[in-house]
N, C-alpha and C positions, 0 to 999 in steps of 0.2 A: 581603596584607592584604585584607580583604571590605573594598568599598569603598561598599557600600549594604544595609541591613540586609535577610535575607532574608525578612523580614514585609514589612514598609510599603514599603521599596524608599528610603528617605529617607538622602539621603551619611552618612556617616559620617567623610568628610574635615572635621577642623577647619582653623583659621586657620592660617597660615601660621608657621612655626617661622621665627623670624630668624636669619638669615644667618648673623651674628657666632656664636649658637649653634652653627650646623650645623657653622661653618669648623673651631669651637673642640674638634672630635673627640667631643663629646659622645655622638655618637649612636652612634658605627663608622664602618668604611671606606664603605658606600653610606647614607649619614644621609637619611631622609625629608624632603620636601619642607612635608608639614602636620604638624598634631597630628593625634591620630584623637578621635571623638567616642564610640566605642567603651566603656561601662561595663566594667572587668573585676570579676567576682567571683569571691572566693577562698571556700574551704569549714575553716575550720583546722582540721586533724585529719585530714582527706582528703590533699592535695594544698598542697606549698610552694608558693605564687604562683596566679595567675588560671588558675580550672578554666573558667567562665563566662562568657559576653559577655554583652552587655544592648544595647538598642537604646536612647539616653535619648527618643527621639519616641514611642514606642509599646510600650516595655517589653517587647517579644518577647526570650525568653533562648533560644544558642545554643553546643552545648559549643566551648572552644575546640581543642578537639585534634579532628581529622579521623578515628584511627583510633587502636586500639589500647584497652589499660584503663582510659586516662584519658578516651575518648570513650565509654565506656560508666557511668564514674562521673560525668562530666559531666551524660548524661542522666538517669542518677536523681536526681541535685543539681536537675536543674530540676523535676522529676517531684514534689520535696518530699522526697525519702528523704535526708534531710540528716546522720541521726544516722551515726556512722563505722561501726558494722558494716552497715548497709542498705548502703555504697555499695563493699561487698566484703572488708572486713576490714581489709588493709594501708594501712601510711598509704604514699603514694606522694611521694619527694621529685623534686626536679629529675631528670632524664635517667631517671624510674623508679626510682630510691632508694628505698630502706627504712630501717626506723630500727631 
């Protein structure tokens, strides 16, 4: 997890996830310690789930995938190329799915 945004540099760690939560299997077998302060944004039509991060201090957007098609649709999503054939055609689901 980025643990401080790579603009402003400001945590990104929120408050503390209670206990009882974490015990309660919620999260998976290693459950996080906080929340994150993390904005996710999705693009529907691109991408099932968050293509996007967002910093909420200073609004810097960063893709969330490191490498591959969905870190290059990511950066046109922030770029503004939002409509579905700008950000390469396919819609892309989980694991790289198609529909």
């Amino acid at each position: 997890m980025t643990t401080g945004c790579p603009s402003c540099k400001s945590s990104l760690q929120g408050s503390p996830i209670p206990e009882e939560h974490r015990l309660a299997g919620l999260y998976g077998d290693d459950p996080p310690t906080h929340y994150s302060r993390k904005v996710g944004i999705e693009y529907p039509g691109i991408y099932d789930g968050v293509l996007v991060w967002s910093c909420p201090d200073c609004g810097y957007k960063w893709p969330r995938f490191a490498v591959g098609a969905l870190y290059g649709a990511g950066i046109r999503a922030i770029e503004g190329e939002t409509e579905h054939e700008d950000l390469g055609g396919d819609y892309l689901g989980p694991n790289g799915s198609t529909r």
